[in-house]
Kinemage of the C-alpha trace (Angstrom):
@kinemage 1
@onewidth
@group {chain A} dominant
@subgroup {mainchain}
@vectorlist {calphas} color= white
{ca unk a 1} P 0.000 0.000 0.000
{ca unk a 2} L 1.510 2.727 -0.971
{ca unk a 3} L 1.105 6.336 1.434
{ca unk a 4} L 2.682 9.518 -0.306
{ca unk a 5} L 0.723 12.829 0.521
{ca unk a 6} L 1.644 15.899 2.830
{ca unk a 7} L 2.416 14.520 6.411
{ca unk a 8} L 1.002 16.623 9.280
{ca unk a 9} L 2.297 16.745 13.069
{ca unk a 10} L 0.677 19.812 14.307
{ca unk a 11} L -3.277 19.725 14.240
{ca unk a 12} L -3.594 23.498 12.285
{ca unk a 13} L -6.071 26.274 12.360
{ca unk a 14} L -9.789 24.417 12.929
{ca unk a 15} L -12.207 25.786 9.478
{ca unk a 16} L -14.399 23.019 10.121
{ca unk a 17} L -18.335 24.407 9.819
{ca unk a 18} L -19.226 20.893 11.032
{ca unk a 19} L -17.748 17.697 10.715
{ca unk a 20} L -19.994 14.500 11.241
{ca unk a 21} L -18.385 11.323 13.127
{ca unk a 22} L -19.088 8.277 10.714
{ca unk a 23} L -18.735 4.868 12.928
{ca unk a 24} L -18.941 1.894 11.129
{ca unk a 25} L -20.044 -0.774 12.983
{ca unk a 26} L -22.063 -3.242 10.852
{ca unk a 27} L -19.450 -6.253 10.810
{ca unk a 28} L -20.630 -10.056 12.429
{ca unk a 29} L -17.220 -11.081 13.996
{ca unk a 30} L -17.034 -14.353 11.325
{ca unk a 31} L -13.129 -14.415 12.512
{ca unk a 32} L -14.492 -13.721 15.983
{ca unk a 33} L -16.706 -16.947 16.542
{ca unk a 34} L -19.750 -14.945 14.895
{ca unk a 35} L -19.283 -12.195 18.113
{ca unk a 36} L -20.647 -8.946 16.738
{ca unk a 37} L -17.617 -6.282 17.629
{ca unk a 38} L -20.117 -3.832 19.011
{ca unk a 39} L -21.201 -5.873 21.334
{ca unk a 40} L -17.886 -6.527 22.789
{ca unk a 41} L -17.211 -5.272 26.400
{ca unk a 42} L -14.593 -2.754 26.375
{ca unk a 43} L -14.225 0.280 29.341
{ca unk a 44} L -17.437 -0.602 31.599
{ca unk a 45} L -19.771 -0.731 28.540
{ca unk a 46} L -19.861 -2.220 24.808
{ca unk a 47} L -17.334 -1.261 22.462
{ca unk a 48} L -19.631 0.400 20.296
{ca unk a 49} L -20.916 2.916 22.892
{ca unk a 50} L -16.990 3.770 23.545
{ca unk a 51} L -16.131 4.271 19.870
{ca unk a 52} L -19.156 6.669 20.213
{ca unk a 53} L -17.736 8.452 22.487
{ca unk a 54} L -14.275 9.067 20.887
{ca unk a 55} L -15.678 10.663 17.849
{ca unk a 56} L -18.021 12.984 20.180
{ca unk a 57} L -14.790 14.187 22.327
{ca unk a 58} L -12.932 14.709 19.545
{ca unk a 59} L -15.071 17.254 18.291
{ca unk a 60} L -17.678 15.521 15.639
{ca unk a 61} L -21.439 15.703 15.785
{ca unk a 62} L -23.605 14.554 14.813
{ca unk a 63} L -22.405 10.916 14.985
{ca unk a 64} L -23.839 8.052 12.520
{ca unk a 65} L -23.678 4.537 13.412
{ca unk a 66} L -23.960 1.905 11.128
{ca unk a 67} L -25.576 -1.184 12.278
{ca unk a 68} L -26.153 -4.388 10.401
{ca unk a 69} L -25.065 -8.275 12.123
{ca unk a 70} L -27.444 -8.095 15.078
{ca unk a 71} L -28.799 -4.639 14.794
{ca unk a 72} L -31.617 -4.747 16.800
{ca unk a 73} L -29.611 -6.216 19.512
{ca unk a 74} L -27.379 -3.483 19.641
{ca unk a 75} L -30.504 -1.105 19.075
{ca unk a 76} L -31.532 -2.726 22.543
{ca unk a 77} L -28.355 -2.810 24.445
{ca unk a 78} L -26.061 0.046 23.559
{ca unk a 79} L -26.366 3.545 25.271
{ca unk a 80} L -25.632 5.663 22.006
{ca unk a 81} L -27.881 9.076 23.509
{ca unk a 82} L -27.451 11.916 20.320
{ca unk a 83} L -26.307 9.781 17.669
{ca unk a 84} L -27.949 8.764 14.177
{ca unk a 85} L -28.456 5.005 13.548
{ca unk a 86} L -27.971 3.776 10.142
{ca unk a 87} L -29.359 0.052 9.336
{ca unk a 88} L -27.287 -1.540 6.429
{ca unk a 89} L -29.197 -4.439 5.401
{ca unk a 90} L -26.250 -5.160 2.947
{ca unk a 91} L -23.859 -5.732 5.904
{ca unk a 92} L -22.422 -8.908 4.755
{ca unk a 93} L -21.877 -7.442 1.265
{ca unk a 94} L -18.574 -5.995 3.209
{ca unk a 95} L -16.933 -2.454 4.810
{ca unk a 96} L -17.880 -1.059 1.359
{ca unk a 97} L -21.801 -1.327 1.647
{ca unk a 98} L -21.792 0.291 5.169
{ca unk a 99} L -19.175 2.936 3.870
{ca unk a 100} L -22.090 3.878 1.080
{ca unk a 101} L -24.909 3.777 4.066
{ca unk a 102} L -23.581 6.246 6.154
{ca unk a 103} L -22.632 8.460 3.411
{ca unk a 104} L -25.917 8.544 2.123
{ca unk a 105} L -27.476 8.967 5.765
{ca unk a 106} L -25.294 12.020 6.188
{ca unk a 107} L -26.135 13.348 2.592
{ca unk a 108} L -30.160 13.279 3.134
{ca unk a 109} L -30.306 14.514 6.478
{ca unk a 110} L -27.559 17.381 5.687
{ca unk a 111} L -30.165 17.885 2.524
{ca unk a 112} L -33.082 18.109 4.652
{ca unk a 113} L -31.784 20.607 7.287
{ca unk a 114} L -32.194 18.222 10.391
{ca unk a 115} L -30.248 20.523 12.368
{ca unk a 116} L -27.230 20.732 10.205
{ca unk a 117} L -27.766 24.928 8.938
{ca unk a 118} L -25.105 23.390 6.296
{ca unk a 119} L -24.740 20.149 6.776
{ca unk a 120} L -21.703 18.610 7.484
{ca unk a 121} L -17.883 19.675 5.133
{ca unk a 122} L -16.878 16.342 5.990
{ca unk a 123} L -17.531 13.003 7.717
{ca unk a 124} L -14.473 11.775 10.029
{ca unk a 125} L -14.741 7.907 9.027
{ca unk a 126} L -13.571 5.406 12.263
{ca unk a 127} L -13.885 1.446 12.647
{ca unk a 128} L -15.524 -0.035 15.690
{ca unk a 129} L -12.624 -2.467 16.242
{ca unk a 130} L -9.942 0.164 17.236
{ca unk a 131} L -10.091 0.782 20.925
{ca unk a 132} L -6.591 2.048 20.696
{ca unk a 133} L -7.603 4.713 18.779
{ca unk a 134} L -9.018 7.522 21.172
{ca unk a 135} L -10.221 11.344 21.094
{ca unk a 136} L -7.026 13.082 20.768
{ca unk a 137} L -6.376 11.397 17.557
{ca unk a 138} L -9.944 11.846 16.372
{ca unk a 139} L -9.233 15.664 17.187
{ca unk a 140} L -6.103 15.704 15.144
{ca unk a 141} L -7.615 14.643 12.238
{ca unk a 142} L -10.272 16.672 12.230
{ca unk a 143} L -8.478 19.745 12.590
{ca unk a 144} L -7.318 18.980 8.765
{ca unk a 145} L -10.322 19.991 7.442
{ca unk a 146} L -9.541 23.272 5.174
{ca unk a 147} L -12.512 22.424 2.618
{ca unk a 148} L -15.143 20.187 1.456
{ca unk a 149} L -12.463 19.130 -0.966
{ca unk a 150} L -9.960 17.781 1.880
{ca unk a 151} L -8.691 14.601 2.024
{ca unk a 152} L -6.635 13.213 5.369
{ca unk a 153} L -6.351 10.325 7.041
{ca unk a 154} L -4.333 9.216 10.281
{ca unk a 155} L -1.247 8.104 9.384
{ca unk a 156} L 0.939 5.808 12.069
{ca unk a 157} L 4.669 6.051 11.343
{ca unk a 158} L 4.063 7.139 8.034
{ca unk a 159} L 1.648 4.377 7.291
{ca unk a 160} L -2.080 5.455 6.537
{ca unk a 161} L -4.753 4.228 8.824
{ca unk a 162} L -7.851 5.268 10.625
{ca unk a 163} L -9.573 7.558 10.925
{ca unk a 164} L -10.070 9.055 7.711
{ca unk a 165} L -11.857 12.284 6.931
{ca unk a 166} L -14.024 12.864 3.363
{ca unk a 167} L -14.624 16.369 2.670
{ca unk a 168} L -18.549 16.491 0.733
{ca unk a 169} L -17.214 16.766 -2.219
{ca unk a 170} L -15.565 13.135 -2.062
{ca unk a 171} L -18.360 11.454 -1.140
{ca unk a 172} L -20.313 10.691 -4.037
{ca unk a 173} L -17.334 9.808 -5.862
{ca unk a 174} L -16.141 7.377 -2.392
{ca unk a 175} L -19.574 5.677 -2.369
{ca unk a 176} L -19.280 4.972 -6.164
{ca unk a 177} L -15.704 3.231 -5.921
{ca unk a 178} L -16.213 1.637 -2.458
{ca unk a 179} L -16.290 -2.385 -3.007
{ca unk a 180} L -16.538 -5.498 -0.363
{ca unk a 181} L -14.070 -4.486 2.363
{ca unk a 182} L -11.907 -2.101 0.559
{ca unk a 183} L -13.745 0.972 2.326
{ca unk a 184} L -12.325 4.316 1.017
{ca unk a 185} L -8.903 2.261 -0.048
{ca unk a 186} L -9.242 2.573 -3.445
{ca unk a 187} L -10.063 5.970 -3.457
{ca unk a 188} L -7.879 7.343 -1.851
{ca unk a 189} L -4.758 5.889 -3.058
{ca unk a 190} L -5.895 7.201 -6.332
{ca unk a 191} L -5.790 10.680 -4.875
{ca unk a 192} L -2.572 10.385 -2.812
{ca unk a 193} L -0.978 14.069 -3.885
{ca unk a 194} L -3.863 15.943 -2.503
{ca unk a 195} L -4.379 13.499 0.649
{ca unk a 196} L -3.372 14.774 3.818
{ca unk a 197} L -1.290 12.191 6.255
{ca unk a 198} L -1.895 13.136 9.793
{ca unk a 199} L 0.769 11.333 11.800
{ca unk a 200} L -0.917 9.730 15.047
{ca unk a 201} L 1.547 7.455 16.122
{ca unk a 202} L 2.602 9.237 19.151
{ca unk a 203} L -1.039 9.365 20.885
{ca unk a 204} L -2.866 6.255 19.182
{ca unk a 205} L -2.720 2.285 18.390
{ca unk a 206} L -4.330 1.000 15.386
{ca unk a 207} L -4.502 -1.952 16.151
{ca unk a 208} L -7.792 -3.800 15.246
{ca unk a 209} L -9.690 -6.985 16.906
{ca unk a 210} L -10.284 -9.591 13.924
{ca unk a 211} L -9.541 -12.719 16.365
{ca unk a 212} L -9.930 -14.222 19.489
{ca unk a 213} L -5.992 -13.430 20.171
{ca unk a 214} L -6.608 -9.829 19.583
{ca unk a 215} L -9.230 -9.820 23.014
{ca unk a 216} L -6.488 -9.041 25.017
{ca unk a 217} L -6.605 -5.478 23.351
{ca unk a 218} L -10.287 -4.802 25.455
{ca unk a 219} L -9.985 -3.370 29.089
């Protein structure tokens, strides 16, 4: 994977009208024993409710959650007060169906006003099986947001990660290209001069929980 692009350390000056936290959290767990990953315990609650949370304190709102594997269940257990649930029914399709939900949730409500005076410049895109990936990184990345044309993405010793931020005027053009679990991947790399790498590696761990080894990463 390649990861060329301006490199950021210091978070510049915040132009951000509003930029929407996009939590994708739709996947079954297959790797995982068919566990759901929002479902998984993580800080006194479920790791969805936490992931929440991080995009909240680092400064987006309003926050969309995709849902698919067991969405009702998490409907019915999860604490998620102010946020915007998104069902995918196409869940299993891969990363790349939920990607296209939640854009299209955050295009029709920004459409119809629903609180949004503007709607959002940009959704701040995180995974729901990164608890090392907290606020302060969630913050840094969102303070690259010049335009609705911006492009960043964390970046952890040079390497491009999580979370990744889609200024509006990517997002028809994202939803169109995303396929099965390739996300935003493709996308992106396509665009690597004008993608901004925010480097994260100092303050956050992106490491993900795909197996039962990687349990250990849950408090």
């Amino acid at each position: 994977m390649a990861h060329s692009g301006q490199t950021s350390h210091a978070p510049g000056r915040d132009t951000a009208p509003r930029v929407a936290g996009l939590l994708l959290a739709a996947g079954a767990g297959r790797r995982l024993g068919g566990r759901p990953k929002a479902l998984l315990r993580h800080s006194g609650g479920l790791l969805v409710e936490h992931a929440a949370r991080v995009l909240r304190a680092g400064g987006c709102g309003p926050v969309y959650v995709v849902l698919g594997a067991a969405g009702e269940r998490v409907r019915e257990a999860a604490a998620l007060p102010g946020c915007v649930l998104v069902d995918n029914p196409d869940w299993a399709a891969g990363m790349g169906s939920s990607l296209r939900a939640g854009l299209a949730a955050v295009s029709a409500e920004g459409a119809a006003g629903d609180g949004m005076e503007h709607g959002a410049g940009a959704v701040l895109v995180s995974l729901v099986d990164q608890p090392g990936i907290g606020a302060d990184a969630v913050a840094r990345v969102r303070a690259a947001y010049r335009s609705p044309a911006t492009l960043a993405a964390a970046a952890y010793d040079g390497r491009r990660g999580h979370p990744v931020l889609l200024g509006s005027a990517h997002w028809t053009g994202v939803a169109g290209s995303a396929r099965a679990d390739s996300g935003a991947r493709g996308y992106l790399r396509e665009r690597q001069e004008a993608l901004t790498l925010v480097e994260c590696a100092d303050l956050a761990d992106p490491s993900d929980i795909d197996t039962p080894d990687d349990l250990h990463r849950l408090r």
